[in-house]
C-alpha positions as CSV (number, residue, x, y, z in Angstrom):
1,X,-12.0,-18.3,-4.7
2,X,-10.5,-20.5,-1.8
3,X,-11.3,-23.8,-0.6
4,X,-9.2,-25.7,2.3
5,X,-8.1,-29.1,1.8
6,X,-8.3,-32.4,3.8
7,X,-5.3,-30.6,6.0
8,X,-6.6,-27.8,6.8
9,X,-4.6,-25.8,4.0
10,X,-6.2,-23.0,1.4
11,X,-6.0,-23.6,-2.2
12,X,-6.6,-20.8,-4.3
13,X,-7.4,-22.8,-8.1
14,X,-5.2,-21.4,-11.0
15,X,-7.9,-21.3,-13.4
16,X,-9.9,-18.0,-11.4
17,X,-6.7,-15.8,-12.6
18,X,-5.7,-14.3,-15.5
19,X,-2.7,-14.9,-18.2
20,X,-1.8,-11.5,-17.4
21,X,-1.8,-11.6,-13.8
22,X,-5.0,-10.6,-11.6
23,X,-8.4,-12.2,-11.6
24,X,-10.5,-13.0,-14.3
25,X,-12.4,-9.9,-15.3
26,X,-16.1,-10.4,-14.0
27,X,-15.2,-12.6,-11.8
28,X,-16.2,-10.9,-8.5
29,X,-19.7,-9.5,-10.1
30,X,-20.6,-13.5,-10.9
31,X,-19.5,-14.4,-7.3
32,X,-21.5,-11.8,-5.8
33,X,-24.7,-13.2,-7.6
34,X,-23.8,-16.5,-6.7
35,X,-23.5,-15.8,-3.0
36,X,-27.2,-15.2,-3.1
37,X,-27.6,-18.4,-4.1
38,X,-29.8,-20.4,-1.3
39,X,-27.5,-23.4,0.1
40,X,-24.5,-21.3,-1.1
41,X,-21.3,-23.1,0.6
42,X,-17.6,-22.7,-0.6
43,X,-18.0,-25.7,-3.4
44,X,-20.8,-23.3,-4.6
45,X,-18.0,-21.4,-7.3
46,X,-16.4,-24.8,-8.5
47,X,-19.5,-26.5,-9.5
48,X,-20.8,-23.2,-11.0
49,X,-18.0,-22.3,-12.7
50,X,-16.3,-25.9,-14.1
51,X,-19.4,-27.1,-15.6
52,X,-21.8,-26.6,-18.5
53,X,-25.0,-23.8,-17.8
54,X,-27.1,-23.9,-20.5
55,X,-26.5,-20.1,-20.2
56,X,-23.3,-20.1,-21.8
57,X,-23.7,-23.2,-24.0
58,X,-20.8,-24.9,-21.9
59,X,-18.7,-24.0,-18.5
60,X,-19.4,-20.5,-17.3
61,X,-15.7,-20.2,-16.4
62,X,-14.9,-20.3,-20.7
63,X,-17.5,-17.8,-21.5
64,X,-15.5,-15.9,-18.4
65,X,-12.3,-15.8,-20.1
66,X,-14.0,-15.0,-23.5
67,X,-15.2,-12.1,-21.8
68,X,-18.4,-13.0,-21.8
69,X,-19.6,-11.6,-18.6
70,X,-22.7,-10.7,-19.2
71,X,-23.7,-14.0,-19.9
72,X,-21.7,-15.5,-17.1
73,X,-23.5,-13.3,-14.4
74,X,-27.1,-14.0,-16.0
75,X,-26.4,-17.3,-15.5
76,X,-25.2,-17.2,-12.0
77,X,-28.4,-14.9,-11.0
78,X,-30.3,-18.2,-13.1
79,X,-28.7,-20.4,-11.0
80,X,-29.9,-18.8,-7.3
81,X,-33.6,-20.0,-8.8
């Protein structure tokens, strides 16, 4: 996940990466099913992912790094509805 700034720069937030290096694992299954979302844009991720879906009783991105992936990619193909 990448979003530019106000100058032009790419950010690449901390929280999509792993303690032990690497990205979260699921990560790139739930952004697939996001990207099917209609209006999908690049602020799409963040607001999925930082805050609470019903889905995973709080912010999909916790239930990520509890391995909950399942759960996290049901409620990103909930979220294209």
């Amino acid at each position: 996940i990448a979003i530019r700034d106000g100058h032009g720069e790419i950010l690449f937030p901390a929280w999509q990466f792993a303690s032990s290096g690497g990205a979260l694992g699921g990560l790139a299954a739930v952004l697939k099913e996001l990207s099917q979302r209609p209006g999908y844009s690049e602020i799409t991720p963040f607001v999925f992912f930082l805050q609470h879906h019903a889905r995973t009783a709080g912010r999909p991105l916790d239930a990520l790094r509890e391995g909950r992936i399942d759960d996290v990619v049901a409620a990103a193909i909930a979220a294209r509805d």
